[in-house]
C-alpha positions as CSV (number, residue, x, y, z in Angstrom):
1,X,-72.0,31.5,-44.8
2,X,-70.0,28.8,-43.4
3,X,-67.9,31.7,-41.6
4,X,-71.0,33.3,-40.2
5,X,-72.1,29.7,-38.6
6,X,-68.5,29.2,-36.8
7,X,-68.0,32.4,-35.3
8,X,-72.3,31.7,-33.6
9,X,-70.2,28.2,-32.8
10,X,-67.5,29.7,-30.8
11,X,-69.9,32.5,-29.4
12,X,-72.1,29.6,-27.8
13,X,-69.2,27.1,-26.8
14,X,-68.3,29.3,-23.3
15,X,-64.7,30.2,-24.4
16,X,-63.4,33.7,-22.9
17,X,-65.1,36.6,-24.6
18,X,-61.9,37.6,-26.2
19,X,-61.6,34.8,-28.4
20,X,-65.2,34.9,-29.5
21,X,-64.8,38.6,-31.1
22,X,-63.8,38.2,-34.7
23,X,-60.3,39.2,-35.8
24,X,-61.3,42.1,-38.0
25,X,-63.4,43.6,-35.5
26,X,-60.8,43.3,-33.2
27,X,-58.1,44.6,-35.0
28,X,-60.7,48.0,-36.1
29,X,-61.7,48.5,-32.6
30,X,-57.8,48.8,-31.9
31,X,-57.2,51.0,-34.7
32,X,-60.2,53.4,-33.7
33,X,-59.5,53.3,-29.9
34,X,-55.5,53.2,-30.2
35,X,-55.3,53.1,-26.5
36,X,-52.6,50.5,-25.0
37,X,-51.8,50.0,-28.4
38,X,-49.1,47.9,-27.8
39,X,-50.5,45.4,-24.8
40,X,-53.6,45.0,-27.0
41,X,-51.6,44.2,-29.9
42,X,-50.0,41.8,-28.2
43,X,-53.0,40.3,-26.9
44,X,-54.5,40.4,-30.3
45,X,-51.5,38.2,-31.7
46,X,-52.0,35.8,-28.7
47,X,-55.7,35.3,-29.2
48,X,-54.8,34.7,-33.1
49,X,-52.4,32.1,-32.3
50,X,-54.5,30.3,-29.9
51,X,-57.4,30.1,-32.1
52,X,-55.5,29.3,-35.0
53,X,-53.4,26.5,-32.8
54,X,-57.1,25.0,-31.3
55,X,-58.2,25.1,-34.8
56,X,-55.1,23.4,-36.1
57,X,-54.5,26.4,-38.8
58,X,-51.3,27.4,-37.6
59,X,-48.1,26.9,-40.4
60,X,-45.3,27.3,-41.1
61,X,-45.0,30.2,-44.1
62,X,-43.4,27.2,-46.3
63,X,-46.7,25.4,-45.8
64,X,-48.4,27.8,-48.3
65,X,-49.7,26.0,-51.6
């Protein structure tokens, strides 16, 4: 549940909308939509890398254990 409680976190800390929608919804709604696909993808990898950089989750792929 400790998922559940960040992403009501991040909903209530006034960040732009496009970070607060979780990945996997994201990622479906460009699937099912498949407008733009490319410019959303692309904003999609952005928003990733933000969050993941803010939340200091970003590595390098040797970083894996």
């Amino acid at each position: 549940m400790v998922g559940k409680n960040r992403n009501k976190n991040q909903l209530n800390n006034g960040l732009p909308t496009t970070t607060n929608i979780s990945r996997k919804s994201k990622i479906r709604y460009l699937l099912v939509r498949g407008e733009n696909y490319e410019k959303q993808m692309a904003d999609l990898l952005q928003s990733l890398s933000l969050y993941a950089r803010r939340n200091g989750k970003l590595r390098d792929a040797g970083d894996i254990y």
